[in-house]
PyMOL commands that place a pseudoatom at each C-alpha (Angstrom):
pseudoatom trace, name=CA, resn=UNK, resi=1, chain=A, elem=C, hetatm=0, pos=[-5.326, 21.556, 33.304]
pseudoatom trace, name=CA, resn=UNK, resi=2, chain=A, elem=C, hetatm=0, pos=[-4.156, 24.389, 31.208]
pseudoatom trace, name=CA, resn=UNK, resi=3, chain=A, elem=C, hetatm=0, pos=[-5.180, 24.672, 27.884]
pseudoatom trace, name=CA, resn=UNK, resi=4, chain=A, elem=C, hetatm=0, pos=[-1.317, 24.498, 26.242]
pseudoatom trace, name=CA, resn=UNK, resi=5, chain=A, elem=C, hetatm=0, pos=[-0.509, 21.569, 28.258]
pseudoatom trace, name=CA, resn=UNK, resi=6, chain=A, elem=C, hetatm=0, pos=[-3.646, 19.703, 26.935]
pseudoatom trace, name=CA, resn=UNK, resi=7, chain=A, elem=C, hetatm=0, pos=[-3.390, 20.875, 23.489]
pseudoatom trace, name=CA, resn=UNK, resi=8, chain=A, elem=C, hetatm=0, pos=[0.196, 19.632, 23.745]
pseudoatom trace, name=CA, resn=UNK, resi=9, chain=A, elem=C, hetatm=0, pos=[-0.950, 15.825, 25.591]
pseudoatom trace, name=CA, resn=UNK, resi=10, chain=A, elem=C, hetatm=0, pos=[-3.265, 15.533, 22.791]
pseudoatom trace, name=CA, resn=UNK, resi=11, chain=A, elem=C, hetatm=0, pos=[-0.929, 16.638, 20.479]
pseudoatom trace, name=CA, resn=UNK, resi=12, chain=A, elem=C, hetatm=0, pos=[1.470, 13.771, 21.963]
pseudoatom trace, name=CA, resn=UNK, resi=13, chain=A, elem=C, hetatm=0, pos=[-1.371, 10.813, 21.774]
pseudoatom trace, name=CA, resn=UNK, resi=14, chain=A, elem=C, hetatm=0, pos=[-1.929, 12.338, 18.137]
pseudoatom trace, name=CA, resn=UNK, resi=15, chain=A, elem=C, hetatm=0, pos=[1.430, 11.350, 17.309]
pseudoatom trace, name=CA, resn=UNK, resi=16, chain=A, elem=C, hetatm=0, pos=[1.988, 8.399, 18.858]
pseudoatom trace, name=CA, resn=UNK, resi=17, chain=A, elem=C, hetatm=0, pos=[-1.021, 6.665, 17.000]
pseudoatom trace, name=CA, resn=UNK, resi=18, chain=A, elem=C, hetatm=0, pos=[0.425, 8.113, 13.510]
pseudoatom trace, name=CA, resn=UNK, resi=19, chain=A, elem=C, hetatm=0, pos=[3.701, 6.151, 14.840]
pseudoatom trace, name=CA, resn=UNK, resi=20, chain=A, elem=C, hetatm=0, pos=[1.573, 2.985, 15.421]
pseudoatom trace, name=CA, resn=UNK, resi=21, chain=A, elem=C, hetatm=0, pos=[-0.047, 3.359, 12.209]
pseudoatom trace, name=CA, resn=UNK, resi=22, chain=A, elem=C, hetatm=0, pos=[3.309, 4.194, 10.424]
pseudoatom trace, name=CA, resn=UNK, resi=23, chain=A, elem=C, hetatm=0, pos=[4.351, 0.810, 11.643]
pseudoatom trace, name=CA, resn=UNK, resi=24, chain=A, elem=C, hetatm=0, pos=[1.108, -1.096, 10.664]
pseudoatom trace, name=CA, resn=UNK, resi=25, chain=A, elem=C, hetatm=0, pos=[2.049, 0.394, 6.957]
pseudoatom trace, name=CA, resn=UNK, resi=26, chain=A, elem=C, hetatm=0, pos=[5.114, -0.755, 6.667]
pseudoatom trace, name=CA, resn=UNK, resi=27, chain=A, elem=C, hetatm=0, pos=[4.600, -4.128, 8.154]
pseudoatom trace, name=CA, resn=UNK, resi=28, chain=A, elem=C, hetatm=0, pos=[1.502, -4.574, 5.964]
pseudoatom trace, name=CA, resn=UNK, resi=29, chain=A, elem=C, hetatm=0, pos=[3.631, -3.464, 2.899]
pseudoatom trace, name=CA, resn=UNK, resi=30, chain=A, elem=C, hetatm=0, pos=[5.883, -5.946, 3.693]
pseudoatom trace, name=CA, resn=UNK, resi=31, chain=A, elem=C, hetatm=0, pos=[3.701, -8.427, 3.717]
pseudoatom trace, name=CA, resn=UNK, resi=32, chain=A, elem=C, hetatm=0, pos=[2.263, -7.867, 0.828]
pseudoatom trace, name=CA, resn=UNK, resi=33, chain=A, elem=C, hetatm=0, pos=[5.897, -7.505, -0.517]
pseudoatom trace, name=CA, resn=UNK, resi=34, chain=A, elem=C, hetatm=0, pos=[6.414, -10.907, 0.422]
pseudoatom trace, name=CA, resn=UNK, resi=35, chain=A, elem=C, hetatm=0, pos=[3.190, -12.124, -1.758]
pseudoatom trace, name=CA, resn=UNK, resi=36, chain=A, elem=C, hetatm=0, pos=[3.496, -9.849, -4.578]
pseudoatom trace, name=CA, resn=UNK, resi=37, chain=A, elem=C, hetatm=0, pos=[6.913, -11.810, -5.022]
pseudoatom trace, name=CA, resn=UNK, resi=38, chain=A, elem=C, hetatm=0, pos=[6.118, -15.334, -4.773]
pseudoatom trace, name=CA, resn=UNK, resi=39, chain=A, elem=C, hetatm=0, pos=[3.126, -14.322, -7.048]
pseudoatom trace, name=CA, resn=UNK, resi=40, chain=A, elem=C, hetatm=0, pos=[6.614, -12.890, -9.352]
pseudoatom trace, name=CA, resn=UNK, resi=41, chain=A, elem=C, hetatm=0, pos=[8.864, -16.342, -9.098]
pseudoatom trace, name=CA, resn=UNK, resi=42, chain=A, elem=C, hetatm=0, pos=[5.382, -18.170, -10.132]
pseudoatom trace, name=CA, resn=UNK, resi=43, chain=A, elem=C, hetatm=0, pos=[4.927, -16.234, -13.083]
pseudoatom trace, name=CA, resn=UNK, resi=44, chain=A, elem=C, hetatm=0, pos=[8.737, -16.121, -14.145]
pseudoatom trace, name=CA, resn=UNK, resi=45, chain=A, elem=C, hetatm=0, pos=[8.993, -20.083, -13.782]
pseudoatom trace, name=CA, resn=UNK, resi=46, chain=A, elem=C, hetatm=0, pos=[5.491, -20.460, -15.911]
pseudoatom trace, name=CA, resn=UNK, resi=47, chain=A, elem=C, hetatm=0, pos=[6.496, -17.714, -18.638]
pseudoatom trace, name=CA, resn=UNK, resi=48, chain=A, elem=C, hetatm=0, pos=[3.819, -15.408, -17.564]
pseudoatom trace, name=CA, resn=UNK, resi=49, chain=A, elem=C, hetatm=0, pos=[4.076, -11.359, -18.453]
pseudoatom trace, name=CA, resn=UNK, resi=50, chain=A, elem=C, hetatm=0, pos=[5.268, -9.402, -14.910]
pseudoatom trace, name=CA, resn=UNK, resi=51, chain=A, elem=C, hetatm=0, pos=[2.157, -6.812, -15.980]
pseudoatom trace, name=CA, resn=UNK, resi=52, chain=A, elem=C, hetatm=0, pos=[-1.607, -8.183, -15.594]
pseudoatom trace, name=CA, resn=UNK, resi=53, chain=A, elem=C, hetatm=0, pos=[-3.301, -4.665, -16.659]
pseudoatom trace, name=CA, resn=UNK, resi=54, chain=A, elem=C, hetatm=0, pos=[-6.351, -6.667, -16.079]
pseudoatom trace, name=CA, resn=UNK, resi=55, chain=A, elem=C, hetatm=0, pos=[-5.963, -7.578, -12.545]
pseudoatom trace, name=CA, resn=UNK, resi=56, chain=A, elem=C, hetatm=0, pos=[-4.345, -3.564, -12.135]
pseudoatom trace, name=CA, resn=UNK, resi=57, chain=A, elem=C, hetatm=0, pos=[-6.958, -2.114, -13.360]
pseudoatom trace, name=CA, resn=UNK, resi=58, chain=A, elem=C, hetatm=0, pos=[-9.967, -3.778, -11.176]
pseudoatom trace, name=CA, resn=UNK, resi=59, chain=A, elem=C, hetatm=0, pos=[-7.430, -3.595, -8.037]
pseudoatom trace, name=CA, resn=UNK, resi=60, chain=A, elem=C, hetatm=0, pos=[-7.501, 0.309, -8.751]
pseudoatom trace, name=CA, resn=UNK, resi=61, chain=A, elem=C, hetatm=0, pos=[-11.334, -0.269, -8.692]
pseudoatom trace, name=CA, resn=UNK, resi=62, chain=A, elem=C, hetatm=0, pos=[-11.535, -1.981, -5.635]
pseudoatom trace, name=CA, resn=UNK, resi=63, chain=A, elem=C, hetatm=0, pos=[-9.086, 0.203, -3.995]
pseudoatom trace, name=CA, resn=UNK, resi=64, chain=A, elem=C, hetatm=0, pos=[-11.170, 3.339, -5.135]
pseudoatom trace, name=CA, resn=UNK, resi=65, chain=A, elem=C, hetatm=0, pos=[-14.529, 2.039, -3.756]
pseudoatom trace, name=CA, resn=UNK, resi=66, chain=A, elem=C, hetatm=0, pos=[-12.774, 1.048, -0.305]
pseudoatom trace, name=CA, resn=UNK, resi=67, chain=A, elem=C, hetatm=0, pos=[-11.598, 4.399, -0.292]
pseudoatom trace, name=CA, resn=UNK, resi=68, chain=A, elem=C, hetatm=0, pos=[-14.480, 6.125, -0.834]
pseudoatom trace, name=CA, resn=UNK, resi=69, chain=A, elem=C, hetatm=0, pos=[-15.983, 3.916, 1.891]
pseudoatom trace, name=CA, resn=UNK, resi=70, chain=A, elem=C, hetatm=0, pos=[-13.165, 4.878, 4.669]
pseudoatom trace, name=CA, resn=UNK, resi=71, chain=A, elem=C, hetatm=0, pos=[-13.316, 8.392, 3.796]
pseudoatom trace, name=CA, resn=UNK, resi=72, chain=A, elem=C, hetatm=0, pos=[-10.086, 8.655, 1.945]
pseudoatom trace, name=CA, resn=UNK, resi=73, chain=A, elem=C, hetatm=0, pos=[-9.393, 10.622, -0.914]
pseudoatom trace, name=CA, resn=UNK, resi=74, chain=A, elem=C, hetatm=0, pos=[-9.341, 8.449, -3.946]
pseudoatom trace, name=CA, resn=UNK, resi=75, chain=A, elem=C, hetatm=0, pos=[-7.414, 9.986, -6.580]
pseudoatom trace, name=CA, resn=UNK, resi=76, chain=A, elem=C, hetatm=0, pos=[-4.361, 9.749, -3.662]
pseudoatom trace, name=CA, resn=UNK, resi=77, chain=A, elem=C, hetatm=0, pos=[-5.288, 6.202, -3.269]
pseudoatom trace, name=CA, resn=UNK, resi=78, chain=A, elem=C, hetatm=0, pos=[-5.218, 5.526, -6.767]
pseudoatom trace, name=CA, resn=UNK, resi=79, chain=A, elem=C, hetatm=0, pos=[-1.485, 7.110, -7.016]
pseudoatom trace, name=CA, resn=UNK, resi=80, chain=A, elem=C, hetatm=0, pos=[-0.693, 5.327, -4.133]
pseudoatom trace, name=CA, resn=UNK, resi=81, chain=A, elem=C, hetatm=0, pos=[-1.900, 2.259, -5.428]
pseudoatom trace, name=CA, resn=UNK, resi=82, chain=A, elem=C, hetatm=0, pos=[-0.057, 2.996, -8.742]
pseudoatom trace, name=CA, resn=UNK, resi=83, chain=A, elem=C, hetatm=0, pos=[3.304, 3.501, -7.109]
pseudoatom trace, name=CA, resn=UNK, resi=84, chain=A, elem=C, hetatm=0, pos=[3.001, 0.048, -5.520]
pseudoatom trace, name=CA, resn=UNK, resi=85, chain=A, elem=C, hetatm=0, pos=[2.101, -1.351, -8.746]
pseudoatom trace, name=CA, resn=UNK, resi=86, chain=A, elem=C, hetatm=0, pos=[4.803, -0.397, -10.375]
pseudoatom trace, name=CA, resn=UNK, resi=87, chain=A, elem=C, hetatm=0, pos=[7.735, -1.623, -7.625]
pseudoatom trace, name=CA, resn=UNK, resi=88, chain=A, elem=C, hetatm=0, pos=[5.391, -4.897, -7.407]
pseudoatom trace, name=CA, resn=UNK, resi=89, chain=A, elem=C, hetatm=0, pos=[6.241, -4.867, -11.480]
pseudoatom trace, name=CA, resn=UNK, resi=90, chain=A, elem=C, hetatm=0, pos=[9.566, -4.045, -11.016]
pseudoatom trace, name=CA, resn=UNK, resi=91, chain=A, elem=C, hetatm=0, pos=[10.473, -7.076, -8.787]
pseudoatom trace, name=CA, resn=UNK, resi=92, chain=A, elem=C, hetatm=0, pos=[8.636, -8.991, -11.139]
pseudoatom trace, name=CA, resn=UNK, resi=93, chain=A, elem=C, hetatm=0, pos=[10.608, -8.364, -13.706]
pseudoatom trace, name=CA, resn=UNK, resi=94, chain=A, elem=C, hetatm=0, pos=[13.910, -8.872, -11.886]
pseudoatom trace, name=CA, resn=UNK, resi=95, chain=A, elem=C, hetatm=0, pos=[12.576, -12.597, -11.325]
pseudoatom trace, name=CA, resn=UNK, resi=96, chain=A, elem=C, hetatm=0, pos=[11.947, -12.665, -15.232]
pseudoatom trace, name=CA, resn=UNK, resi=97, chain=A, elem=C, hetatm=0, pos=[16.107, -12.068, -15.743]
for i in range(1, 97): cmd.bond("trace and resi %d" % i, "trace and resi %d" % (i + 1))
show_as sticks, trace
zoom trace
């Protein structure tokens, strides 16, 4: 096989695992969504703050150790971690209103 058409069939299987992956993501995101906000109605109907720095702070902990285990770059999964945070928040504060 010629050397451009393999480099462009493993380009191809490249890419269609990052779309499987891209999928896993979002689907796991959305799971989580779906926790992350029953865990918000529980805390609006029992008066409880929509922020638990606590609990952020040794998720970002965890999250940096399993990185560091998988070979990912921590300080982006720390950011990445913090973005989610921070819609997670967000929807908890909608249930608060």
């Amino acid at each position: 096989m010629d050397d451009t058409l393999r480099a462009a069939q493993v380009l191809r299987e490249h890419r269609e695992s990052i779309d499987r992956l891209d999928a896993i993501l979002v689907f796991t995101l959305a799971e989580r969504f779906k926790h992350t906000q029953a865990v918000g109605r529980l805390k609006a109907a029992h008066g409880l703050p929509p922020s638990d720095p606590t609990r952020e702070a040794q998720q970002i902990a965890r999250l940096v150790e399993l990185s560091e285990k998988a070979d990912l770059d921590p300080e982006f999964a720390q950011k990445f971690l913090a973005f989610v945070i921070q819609e997670v928040i967000k929807h908890h504060e909608r249930h608060q209103s």
